[in-house]
C-alpha positions in Angstrom: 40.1 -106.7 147.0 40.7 -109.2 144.4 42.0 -106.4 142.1 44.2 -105.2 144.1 45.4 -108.9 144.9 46.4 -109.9 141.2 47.5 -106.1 140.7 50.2 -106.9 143.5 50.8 -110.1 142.4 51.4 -108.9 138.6 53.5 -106.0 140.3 55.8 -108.7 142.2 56.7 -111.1 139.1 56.5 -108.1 136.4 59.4 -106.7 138.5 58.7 -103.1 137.5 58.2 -100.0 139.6 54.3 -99.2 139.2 52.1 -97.9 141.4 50.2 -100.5 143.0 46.2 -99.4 141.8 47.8 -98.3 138.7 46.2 -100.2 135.2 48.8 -101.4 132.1 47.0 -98.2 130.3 47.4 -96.1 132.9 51.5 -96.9 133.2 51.4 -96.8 129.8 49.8 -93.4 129.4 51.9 -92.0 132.3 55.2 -93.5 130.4 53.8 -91.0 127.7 54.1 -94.2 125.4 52.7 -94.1 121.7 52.3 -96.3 118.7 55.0 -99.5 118.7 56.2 -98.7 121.7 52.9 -98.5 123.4 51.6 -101.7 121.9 55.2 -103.6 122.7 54.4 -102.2 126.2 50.9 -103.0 126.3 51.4 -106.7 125.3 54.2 -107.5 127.7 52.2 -105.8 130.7 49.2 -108.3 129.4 51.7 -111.3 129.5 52.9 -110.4 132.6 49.2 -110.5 134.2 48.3 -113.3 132.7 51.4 -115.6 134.4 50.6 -113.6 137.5 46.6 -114.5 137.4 47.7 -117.9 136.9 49.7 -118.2 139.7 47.1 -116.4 142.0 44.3 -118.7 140.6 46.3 -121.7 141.5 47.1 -120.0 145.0 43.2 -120.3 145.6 42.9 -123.5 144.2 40.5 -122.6 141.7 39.0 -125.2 138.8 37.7 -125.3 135.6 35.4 -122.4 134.7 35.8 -120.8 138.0 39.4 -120.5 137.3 38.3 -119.3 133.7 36.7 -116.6 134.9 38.6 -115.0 137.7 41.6 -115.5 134.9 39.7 -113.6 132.5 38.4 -111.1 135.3 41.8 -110.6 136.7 43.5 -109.9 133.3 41.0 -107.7 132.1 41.1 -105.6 135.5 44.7 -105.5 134.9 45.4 -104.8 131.6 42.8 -102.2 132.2 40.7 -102.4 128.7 
């Protein structure tokens, strides 16, 4: 459930078209992506989830290492690495 939460919420401020249980790897990999292109997509996708993490985090009013860790948790699940 919280996947799926910072996946829609990384979907809503990334403004691209993905597929909502779809992974940064797995877009990328679908895109048929490789070398620069890849990595310049792969790092934007990560940037993206991190602002939208953030954002989600501060929705549930989360603190300190808490908010560490579902940052971390949320990026990771994410980014999909």
């Amino acid at each position: 459930m919280l996947k799926k939460i910072c996946l829609i919420a990384a979907l809503a401020f990334a403004g691209s078209a993905f597929a909502q249980d779809a992974t940064c790897m797995a877009n990328a990999t679908e895109k048929k992506l490789a070398g620069a292109a890849k990595n310049s997509f792969l790092k934007k996708c990560e940037k993206d989830a991190a602002a939208s993490c953030e954002i989600t985090s501060k929705e549930k009013k989360l603190a300190g290492a808490a908010k560490a860790s579902f940052t971390k948790k949320c990026i990771k699940d994410t980014v999909g690495s």
